[in-house]
C-alpha positions in Angstrom: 32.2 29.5 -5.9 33.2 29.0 -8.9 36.4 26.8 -9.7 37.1 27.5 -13.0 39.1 30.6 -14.6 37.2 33.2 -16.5 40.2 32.8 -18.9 41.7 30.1 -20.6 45.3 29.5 -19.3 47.6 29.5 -22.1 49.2 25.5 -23.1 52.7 26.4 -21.7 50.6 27.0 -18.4 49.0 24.0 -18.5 51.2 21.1 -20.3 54.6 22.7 -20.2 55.9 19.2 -21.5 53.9 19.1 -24.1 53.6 22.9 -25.3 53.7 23.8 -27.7 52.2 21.3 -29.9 53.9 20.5 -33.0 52.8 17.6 -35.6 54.4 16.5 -38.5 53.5 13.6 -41.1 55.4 10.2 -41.0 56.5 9.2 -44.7 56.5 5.6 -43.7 53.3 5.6 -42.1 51.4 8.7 -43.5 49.8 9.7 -40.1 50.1 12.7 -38.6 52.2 12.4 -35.1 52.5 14.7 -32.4 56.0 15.3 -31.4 58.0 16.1 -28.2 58.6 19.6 -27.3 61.5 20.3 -28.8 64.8 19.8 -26.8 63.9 16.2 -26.2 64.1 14.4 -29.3 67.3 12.0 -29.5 70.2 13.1 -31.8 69.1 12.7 -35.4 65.8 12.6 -35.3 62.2 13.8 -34.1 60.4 11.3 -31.8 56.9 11.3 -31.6 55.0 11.2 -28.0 53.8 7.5 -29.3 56.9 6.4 -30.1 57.8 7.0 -33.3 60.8 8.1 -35.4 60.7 10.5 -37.9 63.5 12.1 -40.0 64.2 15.7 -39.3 63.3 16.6 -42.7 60.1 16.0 -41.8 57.3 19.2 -42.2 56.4 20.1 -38.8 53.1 22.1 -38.1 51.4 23.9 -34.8 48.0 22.4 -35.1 47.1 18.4 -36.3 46.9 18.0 -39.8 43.9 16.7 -41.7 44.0 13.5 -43.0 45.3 10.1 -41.0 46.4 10.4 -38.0 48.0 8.7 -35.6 45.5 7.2 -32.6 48.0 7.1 -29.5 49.3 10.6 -30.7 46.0 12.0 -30.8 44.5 10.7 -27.6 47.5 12.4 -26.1 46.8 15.3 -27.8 43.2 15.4 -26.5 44.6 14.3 -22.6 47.2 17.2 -22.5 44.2 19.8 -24.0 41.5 19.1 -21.5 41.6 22.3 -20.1 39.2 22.2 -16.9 41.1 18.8 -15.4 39.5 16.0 -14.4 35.3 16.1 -13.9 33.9 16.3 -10.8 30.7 14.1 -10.6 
């Protein structure tokens, strides 16, 4: 039988902490980060799920932006869309 759905669950479905995805540039850094769902940011300012502070002024987007970008924010990114779970060998 087959495991996997004939449809793709939406991201909220899958990653509700991380859904949706929103990445902005960091003017300090120029890398593109990929922020915390919003709600969980400090006062002030958007925090990155690597870490990093950016200003609120900062552009935000829905999908990663071409370009530099940041390696910890992106390996998340990838972790949180693997879709089918972990591979069974």
């Amino acid at each position: 039988m087959n495991d996997h759905p004939t449809t793709l669950p939406c991201a909220r479905e899958r990653h509700p902490v991380s859904s949706p995805a929103r990445w902005a540039r960091s003017p300090l850094d120029y890398h593109a980060h990929l922020l915390l769902p919003q709600g969980e940011h400090p006062p002030g300012v958007l925090k990155a799920r690597c870490g990093e502070l950016l200003t609120t002024g900062v552009t935000q987007h829905d999908q990663p932006l071409p370009g530099l970008t940041c390696q910890r924010c992106h390996l998340i990114f990838l972790a949180d869309s693997d879709v089918w779970g972990p591979r069974e060998e």
